[in-house]
C-alpha atoms as one frame of an Amber mdcrd trajectory, in Angstrom:
protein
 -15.948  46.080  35.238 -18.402  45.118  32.662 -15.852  46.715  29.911 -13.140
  43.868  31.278 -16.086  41.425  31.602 -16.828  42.031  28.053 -12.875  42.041
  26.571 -12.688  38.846  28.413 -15.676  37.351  26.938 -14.702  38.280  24.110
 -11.044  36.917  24.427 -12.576  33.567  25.804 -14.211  33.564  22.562 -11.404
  34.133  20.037  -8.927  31.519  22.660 -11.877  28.955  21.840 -12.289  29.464
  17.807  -8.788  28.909  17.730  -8.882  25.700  19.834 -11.919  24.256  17.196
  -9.521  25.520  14.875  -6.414  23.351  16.195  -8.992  20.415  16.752 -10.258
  20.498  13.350  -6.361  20.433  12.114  -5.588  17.545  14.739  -8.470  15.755
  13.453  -7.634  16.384   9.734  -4.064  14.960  10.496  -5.439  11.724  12.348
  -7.527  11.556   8.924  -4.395  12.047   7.075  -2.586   9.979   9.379  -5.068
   6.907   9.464  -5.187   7.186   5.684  -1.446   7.003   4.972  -1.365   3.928
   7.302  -3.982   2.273   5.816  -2.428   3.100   2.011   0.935   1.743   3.757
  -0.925  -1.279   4.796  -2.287  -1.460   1.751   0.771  -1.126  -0.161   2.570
  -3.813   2.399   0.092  -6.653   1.356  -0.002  -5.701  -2.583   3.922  -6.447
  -2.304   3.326  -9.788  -0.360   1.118 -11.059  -3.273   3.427 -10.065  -6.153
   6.097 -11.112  -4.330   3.816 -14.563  -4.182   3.241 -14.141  -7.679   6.870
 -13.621  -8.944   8.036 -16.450  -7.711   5.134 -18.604  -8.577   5.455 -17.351
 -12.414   9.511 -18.173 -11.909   8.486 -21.653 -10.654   6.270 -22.161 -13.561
   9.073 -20.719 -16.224  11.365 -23.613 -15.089   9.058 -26.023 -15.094   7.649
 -24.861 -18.712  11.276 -24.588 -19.968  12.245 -28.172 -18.572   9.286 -29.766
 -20.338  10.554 -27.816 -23.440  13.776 -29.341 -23.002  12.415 -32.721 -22.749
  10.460 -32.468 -25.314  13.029 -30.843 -28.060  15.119 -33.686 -26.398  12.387
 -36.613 -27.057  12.618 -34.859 -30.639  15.968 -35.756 -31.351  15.260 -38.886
 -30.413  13.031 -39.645 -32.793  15.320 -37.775 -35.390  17.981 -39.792 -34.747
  16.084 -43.431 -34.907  13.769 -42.193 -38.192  17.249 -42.260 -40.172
């Protein structure tokens, strides 16, 4: 009886280093989980703000290019009445 005691001890043992074992891999994938949502998250708001930024540069292209074209416009102008 002690020889089975002992085996099963010892079986106890190995069933329980392998269930630290699994825990340690289920906690390294929630780590590996939580850090690919929070890169995802991450990634989600740096697209917002260039998105933001796109069309804020776009909106200040046309407005730069219709001052140009007022302005190379207002230069004619004064082309035209100088002669």
């Amino acid at each position: 009886m002690s020889i089975n005691s002992s085996s099963q001890i010892n079986m106890l043992t190995s069933i329980d280093i392998k269930r630290m074992k699994d825990d340690n891999r289920v906690a390294e994938l929630k780590l590996v989980i939580e850090q690919r949502d929070t890169t995802i998250e991450f990634l989600k708001r740096q697209c917002d703000f260039l998105k933001t930024k796109c069309r804020e540069s776009g909106t200040k292209r046309r407005e730069l290019e219709d001052e140009i074209n007022r302005l190379w416009e207002e230069n004619q102008n004064l082309s035209i009445i100088k002669k």
